[in-house]
C-alpha positions, 0 to 999 in steps of 0.5 A, spaced: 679 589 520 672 589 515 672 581 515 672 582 523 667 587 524 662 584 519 662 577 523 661 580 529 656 584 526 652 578 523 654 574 530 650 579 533 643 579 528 643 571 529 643 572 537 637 577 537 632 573 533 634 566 537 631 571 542 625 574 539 624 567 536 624 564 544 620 569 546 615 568 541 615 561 544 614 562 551 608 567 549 605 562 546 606 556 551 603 561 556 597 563 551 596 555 550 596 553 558 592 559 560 586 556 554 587 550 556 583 552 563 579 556 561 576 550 556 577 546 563 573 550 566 567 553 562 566 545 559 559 545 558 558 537 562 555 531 559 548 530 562 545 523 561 538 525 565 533 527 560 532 533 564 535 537 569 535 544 573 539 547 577 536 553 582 540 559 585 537 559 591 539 567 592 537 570 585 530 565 586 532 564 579 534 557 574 540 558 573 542 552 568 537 547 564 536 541 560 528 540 557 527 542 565 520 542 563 519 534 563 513 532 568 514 529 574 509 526 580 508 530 586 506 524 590 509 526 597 513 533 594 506 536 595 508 537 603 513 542 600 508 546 598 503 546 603 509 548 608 510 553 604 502 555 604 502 556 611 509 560 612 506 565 608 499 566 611 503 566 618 501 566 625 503 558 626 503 559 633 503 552 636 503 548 630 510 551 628 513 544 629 508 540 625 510 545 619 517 543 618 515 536 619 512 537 612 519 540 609 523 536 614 520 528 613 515 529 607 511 527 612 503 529 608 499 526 614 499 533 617 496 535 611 488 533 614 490 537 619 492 543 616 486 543 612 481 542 617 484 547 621 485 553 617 483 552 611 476 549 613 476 544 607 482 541 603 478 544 596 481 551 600 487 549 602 489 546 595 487 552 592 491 556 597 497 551 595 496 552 587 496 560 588 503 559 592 507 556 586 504 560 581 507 566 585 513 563 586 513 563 577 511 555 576 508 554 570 507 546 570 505 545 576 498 543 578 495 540 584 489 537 585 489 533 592 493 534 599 497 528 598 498 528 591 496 522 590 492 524 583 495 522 576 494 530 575 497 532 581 504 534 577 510 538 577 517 539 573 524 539 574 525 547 572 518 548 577 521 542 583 527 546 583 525 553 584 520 550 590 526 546 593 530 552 593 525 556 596 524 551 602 531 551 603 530 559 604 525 558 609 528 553 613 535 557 614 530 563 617 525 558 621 532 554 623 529 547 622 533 541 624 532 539 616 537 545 613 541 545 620 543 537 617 544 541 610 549 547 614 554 541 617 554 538 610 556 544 607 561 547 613 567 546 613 567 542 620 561 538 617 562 530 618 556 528 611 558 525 606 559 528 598 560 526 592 565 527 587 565 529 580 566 520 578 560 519 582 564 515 588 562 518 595 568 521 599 569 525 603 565 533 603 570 536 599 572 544 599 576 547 593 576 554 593 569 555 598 566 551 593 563 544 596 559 540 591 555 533 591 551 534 598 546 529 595 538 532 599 534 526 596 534 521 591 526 518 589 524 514 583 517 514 579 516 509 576 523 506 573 526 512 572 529 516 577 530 524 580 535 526 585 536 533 589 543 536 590 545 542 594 552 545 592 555 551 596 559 557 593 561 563 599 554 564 601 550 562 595 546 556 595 544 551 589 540 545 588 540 541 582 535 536 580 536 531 575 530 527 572 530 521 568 537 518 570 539 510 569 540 510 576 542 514 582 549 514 581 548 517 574 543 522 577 547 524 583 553 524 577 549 530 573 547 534 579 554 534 581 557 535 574 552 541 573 553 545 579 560 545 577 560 547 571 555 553 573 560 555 578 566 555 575 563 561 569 558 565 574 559 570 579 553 573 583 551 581 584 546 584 588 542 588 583 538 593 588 539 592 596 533 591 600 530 598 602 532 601 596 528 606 592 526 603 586 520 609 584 514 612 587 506 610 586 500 615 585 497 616 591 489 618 591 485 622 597 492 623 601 495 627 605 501 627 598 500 626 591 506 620 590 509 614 596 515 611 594 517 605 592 522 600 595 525 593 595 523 587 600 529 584 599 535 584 596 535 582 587 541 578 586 543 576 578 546 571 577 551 573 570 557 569 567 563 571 569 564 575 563 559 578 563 558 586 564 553 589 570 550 593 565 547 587 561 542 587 567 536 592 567 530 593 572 522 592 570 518 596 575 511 592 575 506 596 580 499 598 582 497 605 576 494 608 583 492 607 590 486 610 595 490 613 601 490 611 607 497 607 606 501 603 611 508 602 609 511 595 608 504 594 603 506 589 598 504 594 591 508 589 585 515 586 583 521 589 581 524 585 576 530 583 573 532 581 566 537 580 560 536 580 553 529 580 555 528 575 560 526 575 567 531 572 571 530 574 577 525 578 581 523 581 589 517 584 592 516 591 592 513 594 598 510 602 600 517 605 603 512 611 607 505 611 611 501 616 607 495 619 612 488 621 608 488 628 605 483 634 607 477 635 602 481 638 597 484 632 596 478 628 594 478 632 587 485 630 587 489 636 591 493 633 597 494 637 603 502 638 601 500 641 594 494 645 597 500 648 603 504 649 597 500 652 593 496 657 599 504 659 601 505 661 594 499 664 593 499 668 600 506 670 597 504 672 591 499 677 595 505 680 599 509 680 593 503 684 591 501 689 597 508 691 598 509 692 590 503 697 589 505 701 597 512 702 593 508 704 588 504 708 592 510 711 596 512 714 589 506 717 588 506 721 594 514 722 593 512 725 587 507 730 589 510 732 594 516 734 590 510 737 585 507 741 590 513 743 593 515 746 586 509 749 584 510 752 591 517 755 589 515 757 583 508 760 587 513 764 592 518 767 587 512 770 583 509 773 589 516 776 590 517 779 584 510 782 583 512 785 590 519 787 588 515 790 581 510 793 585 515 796 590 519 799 584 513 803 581 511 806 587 511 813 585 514 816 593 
């Protein structure tokens, strides 16, 4: 019976660490396949170009880089930017169409016309040009003729990334014919051509709303050859400019390779929506002392996937002061974002409020607001004051009166014991 009992027993104890050790293995192939893709995903691509950037069009940000500071001639990419010129003054009227031309065809033709017309001479509308890259945070690119034909007329691959990406966004809110071509290669129903990860053309490919290799343009300067990519995740858009490849199947290979490995580790936030308070200015000579600040635009950060929200901090860059009168919408700084110290991002910020000029008091630094809330506390001050000394002076006469009343009282008792006194001594 004791023999019995102990096989069972050990029957037992060898079937509870098969189970153990079977659980421990089925852990492990799980824990190896889920390693396996994440390696897939987050491998960082080969990229045979020499340099290479690739731009979130949402954030205005270089989101993946490779020595994207390696020069390139402008040449005919010099149109972008006058385009980009005009669009920022405004006021285009019937010339709208020439514009989008420059983006559309890198049509530099226009150019003259351009700077003949608004600009007066092209030595202005240059200087106009390299103001607007240098707004857009460019920090090779010089230019020094409106066809950008000079030897020194030069951009990068991070800078042509960033002015790409910008065009791009214009084109959509302009609705130019060159980004509706771009919006049917992107869609789902769009009939353009692709490339996939190998380089081969294929038809546009859709993989969890992710479509990748929508090649823009491809140019060579010299023997060596840049390429443009547009991918598209959601509702975000990136370009991917490659520089220095063998060829434009390598190039194109190393824009569609890069835009896959951003989008599989990166996600996308918006850090501040547009009309958001971000802070106030000082306001000088108006009716109030301060006028709020407020986003122009969405700040959207681009993040890998792991990464907190809190890794991302905010930087206000705006005017010490202002003079009043002050109209709401009034461009005054940047609201910047940055993680470990670096911009990533910035937008614009404007005043959120008109403020009016201020009455004489305000001259020596005292708004119309501060002097009514100062005269209303004054003025409560006295009241609280008045009504004060007429309680005090209320008690007073409440005193005196009951004073008088006893000195009264004690008058008319004395009179009466004298009388009583005097009545008492009357001899008859």
């Amino acid at each position: 019976m004791r023999d019995r009992y102990i096989g069972e027993n050990a029957t037992r104890k060898n079937r509870t660490i098969a189970m153990i050790i079977l659980i421990i293995f089925f852990v492990m192939e799980i824990f190896n396949i889920s390693m396996e893709k994440v390696r897939g995903a987050a491998e960082t691509p080969v990229i045979d170009s020499s340099s290479l950037a690739v731009e979130d069009i949402k954030t205005n940000s270089i989101v993946f880089r490779k020595n994207a500071g390696e020069g390139i001639k402008l040449k005919k990419l010099v149109a972008i930017i006058g385009a980009l010129t005009l669009y920022e003054r405004g006021e285009l009227g019937n010339d709208s169409d020439k514009v989008a031309d420059l983006i559309e065809n890198l049509n530099t033709s226009h150019m003259d016309y351009f700077a003949k017309k608004i600009y007066k001479s092209n030595e202005e509308f240059v200087k106009a040009m390299n103001k607007t890259v240098e707004k857009l945070g460019c920090k090779d690119t010089l230019i020094q003729s409106i066809d950008g034909s000079k030897d020194k007329d030069r951009t990068s691959v991070a800078d042509l990334s960033m002015i790409l990406g910008k065009a791009i966004d214009i084109g959509y809110r302009n609705k130019m014919k060159f980004n509706d071509k771009i919006e049917k290669l992107l869609s789902d129903k769009g009939k353009g051509e692709s490339f996939s990860k190998d380089g081969k053309k294929i038809k546009k490919q859709r993989e969890k709303d992710e479509i990748l290799g929508m090649k823009l343009f491809s140019s060579k300067e010299k023997d060596r050859v840049y390429t443009a990519v547009l991918g598209k995740k959601n509702d975000n858009i990136f370009v991917a400019i490659s520089y220095g490849a063998a060829d434009e199947k390598s190039g194109t290979d190393d824009g569609v390779n890069s835009l896959s490995y951003f989008m599989s580790i990166y996600r996308t936030f918006k850090v501040v929506a547009k009309g958001e308070k971000v802070g106030k200015v000082k306001i000088k000579g108006g009716r109030s002392s301060y006028c709020k600040v407020v986003a122009k635009e969405d700040l959207y950060v681009t993040l890998p996937r792991e990464g907190e929200d809190s890794l991302v901090k905010t930087k206000l860059e705006i005017l010490k002061e202002m003079k009043a009168p002050v109209k709401k919408g009034k461009v005054i700084g940047k609201l910047k974002a940055l993680e470990a110290g670096e911009v990533t991002a910035q937008v614009e910020v404007t005043t959120g409020e008109d403020v009016v000029t201020g009455g004489p008091w305000s001259k020596i630094g005292i708004s119309d607001y501060m002097m009514a809330i100062g005269s209303a506390v004054i003025i409560l001050v006295l009241i609280i004051y008045i009504s004060i000394n007429r309680k005090k002076k209320k008690k007073r006469m409440r005193i005196e009166e009951i004073k008088r009343r006893r000195r009264e009282e004690e008058a008319r008792k004395i009179a009466i014991e004298r009388e009583e006194k005097r009545r008492r001594n009357w001899p008859y």
